[in-house]
C-alpha positions in Angstrom: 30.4 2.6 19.4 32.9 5.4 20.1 34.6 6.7 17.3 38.0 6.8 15.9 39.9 10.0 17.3 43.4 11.2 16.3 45.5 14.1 16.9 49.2 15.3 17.1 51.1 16.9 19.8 54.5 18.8 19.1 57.6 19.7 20.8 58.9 22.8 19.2 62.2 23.9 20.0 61.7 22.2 23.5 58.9 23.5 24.3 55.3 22.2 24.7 53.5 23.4 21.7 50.6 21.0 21.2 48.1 23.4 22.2 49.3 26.2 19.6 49.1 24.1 16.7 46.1 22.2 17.6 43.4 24.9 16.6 45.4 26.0 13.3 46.1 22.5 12.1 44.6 21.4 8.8 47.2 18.3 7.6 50.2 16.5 9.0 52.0 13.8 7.0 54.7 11.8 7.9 56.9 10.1 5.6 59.0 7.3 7.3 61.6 6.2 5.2 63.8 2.7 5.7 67.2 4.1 3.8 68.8 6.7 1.6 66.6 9.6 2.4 65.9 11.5 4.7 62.0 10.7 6.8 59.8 14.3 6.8 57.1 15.8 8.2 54.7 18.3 5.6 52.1 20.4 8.3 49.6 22.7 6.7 48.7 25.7 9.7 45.4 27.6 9.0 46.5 31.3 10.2 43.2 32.6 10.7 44.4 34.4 13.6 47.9 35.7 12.0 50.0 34.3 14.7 52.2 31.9 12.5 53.2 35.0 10.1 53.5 37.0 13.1 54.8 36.3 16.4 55.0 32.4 15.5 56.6 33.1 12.2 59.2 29.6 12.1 62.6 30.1 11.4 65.1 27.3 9.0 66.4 25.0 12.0 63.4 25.3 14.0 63.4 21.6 16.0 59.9 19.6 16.2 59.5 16.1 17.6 55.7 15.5 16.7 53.7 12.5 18.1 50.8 11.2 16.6 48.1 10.0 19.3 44.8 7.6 18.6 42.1 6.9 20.4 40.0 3.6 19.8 41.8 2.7 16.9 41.4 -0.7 16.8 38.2 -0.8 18.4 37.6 -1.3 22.6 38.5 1.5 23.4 42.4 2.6 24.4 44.6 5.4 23.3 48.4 4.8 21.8 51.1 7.3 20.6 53.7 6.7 17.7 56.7 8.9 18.4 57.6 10.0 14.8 61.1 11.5 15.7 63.2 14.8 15.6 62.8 16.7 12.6 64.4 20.8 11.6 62.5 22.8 9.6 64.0 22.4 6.2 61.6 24.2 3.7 58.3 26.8 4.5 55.9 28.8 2.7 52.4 31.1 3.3 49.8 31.7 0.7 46.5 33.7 1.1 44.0 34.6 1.4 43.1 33.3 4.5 46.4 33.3 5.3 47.8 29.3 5.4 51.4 28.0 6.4 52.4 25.0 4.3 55.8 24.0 6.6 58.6 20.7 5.5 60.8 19.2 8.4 63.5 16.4 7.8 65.2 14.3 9.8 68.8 15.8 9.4 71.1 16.9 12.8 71.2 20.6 13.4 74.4 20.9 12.2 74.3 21.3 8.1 77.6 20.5 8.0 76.6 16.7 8.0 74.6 17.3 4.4 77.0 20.2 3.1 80.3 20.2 4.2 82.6 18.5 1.7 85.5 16.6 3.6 89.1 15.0 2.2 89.9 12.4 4.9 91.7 9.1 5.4 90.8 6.4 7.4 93.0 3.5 8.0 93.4 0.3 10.2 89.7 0.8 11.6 86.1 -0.5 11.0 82.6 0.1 9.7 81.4 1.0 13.4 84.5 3.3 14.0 83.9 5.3 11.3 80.2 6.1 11.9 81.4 7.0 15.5 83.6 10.1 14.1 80.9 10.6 11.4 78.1 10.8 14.2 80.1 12.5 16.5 81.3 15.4 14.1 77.5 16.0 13.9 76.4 15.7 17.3 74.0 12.9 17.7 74.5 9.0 18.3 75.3 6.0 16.1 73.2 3.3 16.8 74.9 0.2 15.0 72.4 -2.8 15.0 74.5 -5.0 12.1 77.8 -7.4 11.6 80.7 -5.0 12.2 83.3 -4.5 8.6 87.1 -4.2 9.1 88.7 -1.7 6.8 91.9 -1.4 6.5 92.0 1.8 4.2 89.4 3.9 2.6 89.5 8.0 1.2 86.7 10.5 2.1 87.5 12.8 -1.2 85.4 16.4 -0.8 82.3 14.3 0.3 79.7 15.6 2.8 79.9 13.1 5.5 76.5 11.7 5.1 77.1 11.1 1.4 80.5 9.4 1.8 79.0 7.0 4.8 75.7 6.3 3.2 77.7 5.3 0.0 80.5 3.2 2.4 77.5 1.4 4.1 75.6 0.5 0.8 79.0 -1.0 -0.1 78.8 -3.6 2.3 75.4 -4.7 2.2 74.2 -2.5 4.8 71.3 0.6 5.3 71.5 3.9 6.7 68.9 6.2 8.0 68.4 9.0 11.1 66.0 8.4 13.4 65.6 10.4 16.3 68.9 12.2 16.0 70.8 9.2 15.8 72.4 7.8 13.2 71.1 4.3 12.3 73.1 1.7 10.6 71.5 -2.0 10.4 71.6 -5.0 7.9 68.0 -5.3 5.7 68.7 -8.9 5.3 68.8 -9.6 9.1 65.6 -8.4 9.3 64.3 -9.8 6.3 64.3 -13.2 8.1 62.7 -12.4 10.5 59.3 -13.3 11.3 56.5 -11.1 10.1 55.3 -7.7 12.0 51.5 -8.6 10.7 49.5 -10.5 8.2 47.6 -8.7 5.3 45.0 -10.1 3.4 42.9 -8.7 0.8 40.2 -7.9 3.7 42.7 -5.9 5.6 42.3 -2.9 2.7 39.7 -0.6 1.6 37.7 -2.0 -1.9 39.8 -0.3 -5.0 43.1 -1.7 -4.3 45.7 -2.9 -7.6 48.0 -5.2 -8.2 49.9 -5.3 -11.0 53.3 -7.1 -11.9 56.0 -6.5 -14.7 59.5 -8.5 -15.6 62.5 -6.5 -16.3 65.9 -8.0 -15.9 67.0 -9.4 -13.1 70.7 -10.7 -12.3 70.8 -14.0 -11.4 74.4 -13.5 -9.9 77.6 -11.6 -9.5 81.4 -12.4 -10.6 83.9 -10.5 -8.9 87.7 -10.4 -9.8 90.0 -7.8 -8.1 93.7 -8.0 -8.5 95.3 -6.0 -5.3 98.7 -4.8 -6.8 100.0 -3.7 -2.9 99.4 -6.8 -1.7 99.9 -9.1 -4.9 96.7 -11.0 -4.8 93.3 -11.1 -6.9 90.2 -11.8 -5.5 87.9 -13.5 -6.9 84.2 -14.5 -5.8 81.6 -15.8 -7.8 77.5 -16.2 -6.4 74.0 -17.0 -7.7 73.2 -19.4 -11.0 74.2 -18.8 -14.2 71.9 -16.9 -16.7 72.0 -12.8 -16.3 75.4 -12.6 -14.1 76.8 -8.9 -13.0 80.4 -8.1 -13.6 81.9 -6.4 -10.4 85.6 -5.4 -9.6 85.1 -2.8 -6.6 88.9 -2.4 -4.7 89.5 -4.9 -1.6 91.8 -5.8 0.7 91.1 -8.7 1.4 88.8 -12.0 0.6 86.4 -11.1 3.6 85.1 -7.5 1.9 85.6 -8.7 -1.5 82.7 -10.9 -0.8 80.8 -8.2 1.0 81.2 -6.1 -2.1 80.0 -8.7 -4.6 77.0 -9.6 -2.7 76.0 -5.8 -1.5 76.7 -4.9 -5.4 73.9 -7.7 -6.7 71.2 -7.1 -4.5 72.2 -3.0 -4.9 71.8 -3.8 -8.8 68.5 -6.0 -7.8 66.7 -3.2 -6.4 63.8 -1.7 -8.2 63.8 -4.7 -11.2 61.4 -7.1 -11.5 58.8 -4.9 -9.7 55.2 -5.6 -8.9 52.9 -3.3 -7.9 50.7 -2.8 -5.6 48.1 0.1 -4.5 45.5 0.3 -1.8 44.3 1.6 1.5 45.1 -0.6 4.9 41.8 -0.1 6.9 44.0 -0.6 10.4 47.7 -0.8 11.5 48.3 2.8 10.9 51.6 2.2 14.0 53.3 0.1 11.8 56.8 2.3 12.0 60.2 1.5 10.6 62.6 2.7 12.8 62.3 2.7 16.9 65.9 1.7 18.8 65.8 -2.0 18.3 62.1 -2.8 16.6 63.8 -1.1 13.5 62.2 -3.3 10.4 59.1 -5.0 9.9 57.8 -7.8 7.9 54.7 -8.7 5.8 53.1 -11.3 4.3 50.8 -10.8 0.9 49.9 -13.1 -1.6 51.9 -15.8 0.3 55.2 -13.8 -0.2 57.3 -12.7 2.6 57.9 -8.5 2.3 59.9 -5.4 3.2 57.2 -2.5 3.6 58.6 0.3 1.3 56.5 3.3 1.3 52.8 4.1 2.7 51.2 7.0 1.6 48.1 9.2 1.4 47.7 13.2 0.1 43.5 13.7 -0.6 42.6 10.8 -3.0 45.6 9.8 -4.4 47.1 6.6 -4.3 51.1 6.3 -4.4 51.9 3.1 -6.1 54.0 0.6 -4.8 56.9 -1.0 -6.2 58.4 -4.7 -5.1 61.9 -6.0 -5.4 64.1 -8.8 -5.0 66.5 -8.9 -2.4 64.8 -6.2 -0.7 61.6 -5.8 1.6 60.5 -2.9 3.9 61.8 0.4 2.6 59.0 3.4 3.3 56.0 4.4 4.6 53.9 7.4 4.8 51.2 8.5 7.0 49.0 11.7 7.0 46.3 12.8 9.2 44.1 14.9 8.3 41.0 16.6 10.3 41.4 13.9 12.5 41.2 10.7 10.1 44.8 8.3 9.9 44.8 7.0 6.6 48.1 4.4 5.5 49.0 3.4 2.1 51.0 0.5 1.4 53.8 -0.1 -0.6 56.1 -3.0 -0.3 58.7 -5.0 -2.0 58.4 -8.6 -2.7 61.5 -10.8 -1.6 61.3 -12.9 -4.7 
């Protein structure tokens, strides 16, 4: 029976550079990340031959657009590539001896302005869409809008970078943001939440040793919101959920529409990360389960019965990240690392209670 082979080619700067790194390379992890951060890449270089601290030495900006490639994965044979996106070198370091490059790329546009530029702007009689057009624009990659489009018909920018004022307007309305690919991604968790599952996992798809543990904290059960708009002379009010642990919200609208958008963004916001179980282990297969690609941009599971939102994979030597579940919420995070030619995944996933 052949064996399982992988590998990873790069594009550096726009240039072929797979056969530069592939002698030197002792790790690559990739960290895919559904919303509020940034994915990464970590690559650890063996510089036996002193070209990455010479002629090679990498430089704050650099461009990669890494690709992982397998070979008889999943048994008969086959190869398959997963595409893990456009990443600038963000952090780098060498220690010695022998001389080894430890190098962090994240998916952020070239221009820094997008992270560190505070910005005082208004924006008035326009939408959700419109304003990640400017946004995307100003930082010169592409908005890819895949979610229910939210009039506005006023809203400040006050010295905010832009990705900190849009991530924040986005989360406001019930929606997720992340960059894929330089492109600025914008979609609606919940949409894909209903969806049908990406795969099935039962205990026999993971590696003996695997936990699960689960924990109550509280939970709201639902929201009352009550706004009283003195320009236009109206409150709002919108009320959701059962009684029992109910969260008090009076976030400004304009009008009944995005004052329910805001009470029901601002409960499952509040939701996420309470009433967490936990759950650890190694996936044997399905190490091309990926978060964002154009249109296949969220993927479901099914464990212990439970339909779930894949948060967060990982694996670094022997260590197990633990995972966390939520309600409202499903797929957020996964991590992948290669190492000397070995995939390994590690799950972490909330459950949509």
């Amino acid at each position: 029976m052949e064996p399982r082979k992988a590998a990873v080619s790069l594009v550096y700067n726009g240039a072929n550079a797979t056969g530069q790194i592939a002698p030197y390379l002792a790790s690559f992890q990739y960290t895919d990340i559904a919303s509020d951060s940034s994915d990464s890449i970590n690559i650890e270089i063996n510089d036996r031959d002193h070209m990455w601290i010479g002629p090679w030495y990498p430089v704050k900006g650099d461009k990669l657009k890494p690709t992982i490639l397998v070979e008889n994965w999943e048994g008969g044979g086959g190869m398959a590539a997963l595409p893990c996106g456009t990443f600038c070198v963000d952090d780098f370091s060498f220690q010695g001896g022998p001389i080894r490059l430890s190098m962090e790329a994240v998916a952020i546009p070239a221009d820094t302005g997008f992270k560190e530029t505070e910005r005082t702007e208004t924006y008035e009689n326009t939408n959700l869409q419109e304003i990640g057009q400017t946004i995307a624009g100003r930082a010169g990659i592409a908005l890819f809008f895949e979610a229910s489009n939210v009039s506005i018909e006023k809203v400040e920018q006050n010295n905010q970078a832009d990705c900190a004022f849009y991530n924040d307007l986005v989360k406001k309305y019930g929606l997720a943001l992340k960059i894929y690919d330089d492109k600025l991604v914008v979609f609606s968790e919940a949409d894909y939440e209903s969806k049908g599952p990406k795969a099935i996992l039962t205990p026999a798809d993971f590696d003996p040793g695997w936990t699960f543990n689960t924990k109550t904290t509280g939970t709201y059960t639902g929201v009352k919101y009550q706004y009283a708009n003195s320009d236009k002379n109206k409150t709002f009010t919108v009320t959701a959920g059962t009684e029992g642990r109910t969260l008090d919200c009076n976030e400004p609208a304009d009008n009944l529409t995005e004052a329910t958008a805001i009470a029901l963004a601002a409960v499952n916001n509040a939701n996420k990360g309470t009433n967490e179980d936990t759950h650890a282990g190694r996936l044997i297969q399905l190490c091309f389960l990926l978060f964002c690609q154009e249109r296949d941009v969220c993927l479901c599971q099914k464990f212990r019965g439970g339909k779930n939102f894949l948060v967060q994979r990982n694996r670094k030597g022997t260590e197990y990240l633990p995972a966390r579940y939520r309600p409202f919420d499903s797929f957020r995070t996964f991590h992948r690392n290669l190492e000397r030619g070995k995939i390994s995944v590690f799950l972490d996933c909330f459950f949509n209670i």
